[in-house]
C-alpha positions in Angstrom: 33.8 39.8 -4.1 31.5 38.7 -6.7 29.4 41.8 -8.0 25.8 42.5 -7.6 25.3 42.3 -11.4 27.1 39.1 -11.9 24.7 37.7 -8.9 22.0 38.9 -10.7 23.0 38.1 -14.1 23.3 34.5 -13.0 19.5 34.3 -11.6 20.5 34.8 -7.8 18.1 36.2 -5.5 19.5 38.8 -3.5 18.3 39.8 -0.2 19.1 43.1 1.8 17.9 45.0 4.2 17.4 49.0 5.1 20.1 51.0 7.5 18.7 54.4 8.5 19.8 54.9 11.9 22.6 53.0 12.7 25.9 54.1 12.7 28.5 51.3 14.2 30.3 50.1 10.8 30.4 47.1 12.5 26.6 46.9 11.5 27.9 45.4 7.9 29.5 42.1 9.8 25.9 41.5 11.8 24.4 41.2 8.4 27.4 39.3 6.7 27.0 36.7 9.4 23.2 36.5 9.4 23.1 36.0 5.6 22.1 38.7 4.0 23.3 39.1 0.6 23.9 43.4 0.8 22.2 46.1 2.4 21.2 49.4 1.5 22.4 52.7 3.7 19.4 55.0 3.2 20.8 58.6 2.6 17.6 60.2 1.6 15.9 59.8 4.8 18.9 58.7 7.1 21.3 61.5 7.8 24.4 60.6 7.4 27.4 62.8 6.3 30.1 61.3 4.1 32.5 60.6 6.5 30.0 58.3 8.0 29.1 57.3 4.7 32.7 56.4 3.9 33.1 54.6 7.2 29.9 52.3 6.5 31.6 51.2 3.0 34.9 50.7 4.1 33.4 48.0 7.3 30.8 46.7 4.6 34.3 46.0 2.1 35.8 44.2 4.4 33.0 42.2 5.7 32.3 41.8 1.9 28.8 42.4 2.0 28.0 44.7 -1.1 26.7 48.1 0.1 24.1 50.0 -2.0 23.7 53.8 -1.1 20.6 55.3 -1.4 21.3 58.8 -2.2 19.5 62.2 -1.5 19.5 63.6 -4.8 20.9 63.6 -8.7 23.6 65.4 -8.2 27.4 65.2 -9.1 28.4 65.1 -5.3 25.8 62.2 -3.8 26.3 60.6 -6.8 30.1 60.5 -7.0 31.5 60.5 -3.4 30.0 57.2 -2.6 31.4 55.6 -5.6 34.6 56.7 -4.8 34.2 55.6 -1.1 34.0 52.1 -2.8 30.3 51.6 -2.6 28.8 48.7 -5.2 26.5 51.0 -6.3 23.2 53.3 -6.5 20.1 53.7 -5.4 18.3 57.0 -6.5 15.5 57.8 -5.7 12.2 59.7 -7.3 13.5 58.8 -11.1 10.3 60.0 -13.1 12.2 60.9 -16.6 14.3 59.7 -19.5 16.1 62.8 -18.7 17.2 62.0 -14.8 17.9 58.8 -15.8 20.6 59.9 -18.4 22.2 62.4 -15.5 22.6 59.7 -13.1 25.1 57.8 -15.9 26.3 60.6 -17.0 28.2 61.6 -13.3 27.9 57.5 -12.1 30.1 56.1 -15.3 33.4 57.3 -16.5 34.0 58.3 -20.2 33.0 57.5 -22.5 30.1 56.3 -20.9 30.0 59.1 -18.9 31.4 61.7 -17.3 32.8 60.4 -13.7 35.7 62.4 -12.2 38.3 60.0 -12.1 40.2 59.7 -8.9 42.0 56.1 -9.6 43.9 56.1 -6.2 40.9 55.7 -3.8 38.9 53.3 -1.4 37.2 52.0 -4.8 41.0 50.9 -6.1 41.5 49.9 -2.5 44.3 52.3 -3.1 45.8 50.3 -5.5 48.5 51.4 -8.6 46.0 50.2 -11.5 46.2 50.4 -15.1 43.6 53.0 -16.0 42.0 51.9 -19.2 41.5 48.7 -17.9 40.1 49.7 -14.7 37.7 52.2 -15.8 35.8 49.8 -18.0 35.3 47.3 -15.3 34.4 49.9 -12.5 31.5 51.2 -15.3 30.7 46.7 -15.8 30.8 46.4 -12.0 28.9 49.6 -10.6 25.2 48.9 -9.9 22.8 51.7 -10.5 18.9 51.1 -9.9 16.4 53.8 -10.0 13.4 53.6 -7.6 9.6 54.1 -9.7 7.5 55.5 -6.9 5.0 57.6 -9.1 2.8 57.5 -11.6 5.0 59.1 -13.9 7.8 57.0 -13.4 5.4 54.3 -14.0 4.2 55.8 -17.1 7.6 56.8 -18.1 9.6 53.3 -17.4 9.7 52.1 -21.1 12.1 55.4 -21.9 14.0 55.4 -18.1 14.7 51.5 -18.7 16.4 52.4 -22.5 18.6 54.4 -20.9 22.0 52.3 -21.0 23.5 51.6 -17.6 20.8 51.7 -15.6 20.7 48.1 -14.0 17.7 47.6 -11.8 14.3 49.4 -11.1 13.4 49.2 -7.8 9.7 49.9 -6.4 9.0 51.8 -3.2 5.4 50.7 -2.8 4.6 53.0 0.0 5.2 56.0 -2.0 3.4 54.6 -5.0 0.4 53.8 -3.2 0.4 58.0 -1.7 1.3 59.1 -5.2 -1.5 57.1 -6.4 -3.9 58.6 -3.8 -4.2 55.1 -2.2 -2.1 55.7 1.0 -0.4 52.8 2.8 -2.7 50.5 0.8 0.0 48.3 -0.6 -3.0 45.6 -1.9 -5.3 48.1 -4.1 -5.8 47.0 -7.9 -3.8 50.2 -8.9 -0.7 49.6 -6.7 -0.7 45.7 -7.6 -1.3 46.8 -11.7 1.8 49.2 -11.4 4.0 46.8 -10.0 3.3 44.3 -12.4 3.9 46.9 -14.8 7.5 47.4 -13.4 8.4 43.5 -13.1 7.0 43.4 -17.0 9.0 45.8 -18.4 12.2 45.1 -16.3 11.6 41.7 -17.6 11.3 42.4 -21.4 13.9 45.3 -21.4 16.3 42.4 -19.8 16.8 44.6 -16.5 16.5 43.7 -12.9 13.7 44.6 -10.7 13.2 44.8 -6.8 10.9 46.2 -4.2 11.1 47.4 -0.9 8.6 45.8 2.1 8.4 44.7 6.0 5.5 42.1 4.9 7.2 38.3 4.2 4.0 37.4 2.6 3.9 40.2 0.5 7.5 40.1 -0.2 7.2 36.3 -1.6 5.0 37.1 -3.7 6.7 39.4 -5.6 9.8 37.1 -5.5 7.4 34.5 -7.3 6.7 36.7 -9.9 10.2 37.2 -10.8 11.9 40.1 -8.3 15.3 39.5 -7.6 16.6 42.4 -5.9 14.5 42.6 -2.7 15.1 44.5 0.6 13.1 43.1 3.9 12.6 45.5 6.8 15.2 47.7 8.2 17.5 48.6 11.2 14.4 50.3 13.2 12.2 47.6 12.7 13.9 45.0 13.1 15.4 46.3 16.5 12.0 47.9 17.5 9.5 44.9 16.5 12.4 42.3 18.5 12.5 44.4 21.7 8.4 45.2 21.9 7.9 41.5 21.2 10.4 40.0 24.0 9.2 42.8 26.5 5.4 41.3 26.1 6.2 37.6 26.3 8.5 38.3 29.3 5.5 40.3 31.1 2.8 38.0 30.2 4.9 35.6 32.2 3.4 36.7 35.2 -0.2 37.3 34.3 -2.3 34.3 35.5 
């Protein structure tokens, strides 16, 4: 399976979508089939535990959709347990400093880019006898970190989170921008739309990727237009909510004269 970065690197545009409630891991073929290019298992407000976790990457692998995890936290544990589950990479959320930026490589990569626990014989090796050096260097090529900018800080801060090495995407969540900016839910004020352009800018300049998160298809071609790549439309609850209001209202109105 062709990684994300490579996809990327090659000017592919990528679209996923957002699993928060779901649990089948037979969720990761529906998508496969339907064309989506990877999804992303939302950890910070899903609730999943890492068995489940596990279970979702394992189904994803073998469909060979790319699974991104959105984790909880910085921390060693969310950080490393999915990697070694055999995710493709990273999502972290609330990245507002230099500083957090730097932690998330420094559990995320092995030496000496990092400081990864190595555990070479796992769902990531596909349990595989490999030769260590080697494999280390591509699992730190291959892994795909992107930090979410959903403040003004981060915002403000981008130029120093986007030098730190290894960190691959940024990744907007526009609905909290717009409440950290005091603009809630108003994805189309001049502040929300200047910030964003301020992410794809930098992103573009620093030679990084950058994607955004949104249930609007209008909205979400226009931010593929100017230049987004990594883009997630809608998610499990929508999708499955919006489909079953709007097939219950055309099969009622059936009747009405």
């Amino acid at each position: 399976m062709v990684s994300l970065k490579k996809r990327l690197s090659d000017g592919q545009l990528l679209v996923g979508t957002m699993i928060s409630e779901l649990r089948n891991p037979n969720i990761a073929y529906m998508l496969a089939q339907n064309g989506f290019d990877f999804f992303i298992l939302d950890n910070e407000h899903g609730a999943y535990s890492p068995e489940t976790i596990s279970d979702m990457i394992a189904a994803a692998r073998g469909a060979e959709l790319p699974i991104v995890v959105r984790i909880p936290e910085i921390r060693r544990e969310t950080i490393l347990k999915p990697l070694d589950s055999g995710a493709a990479g990273l999502l972290i959320p609330q990245v507002n400093t230099k500083q957090q930026a730097q932690e998330i490589i420094f559990h995320a990569k092995y030496p000496p880019g990092g400081n990864r626990g190595a555990a070479l014989r796992r769902p990531h090796s596909r349990y595989q006898r490999v030769v260590a050096a080697d494999y280390l260097k591509q699992a730190n090529e291959d892994t795909f970190l992107a930090v979410q900018a959903e403040t003004p800080q981060a915002i403000a801060n981008l130029e120093e989170i986007t030098s730190v090495s290894g960190i691959d995407a940024v990744f907007v969540g526009p609905f909290d921008l717009s409440v950290s900016l005091g603009i809630p839910g108003d994805l189309n004020h001049p502040q929300e739309i200047a910030a964003i352009e301020r992410v794809i800018e930098i992103c573009q300049r620093k030679g990084i990727f950058s994607g955004i998160h949104l249930f609007d298809l209008t909205a979400l071609k226009n931010w593929i237009q100017k230049g987004m790549r990594f883009v997630t439309y809608s998610s499990d609850v929508a999708l499955l909510a919006d489909a079953a209001r709007n097939a219950v209202h055309d099969l009622k109105n059936l009747t009405k004269i």
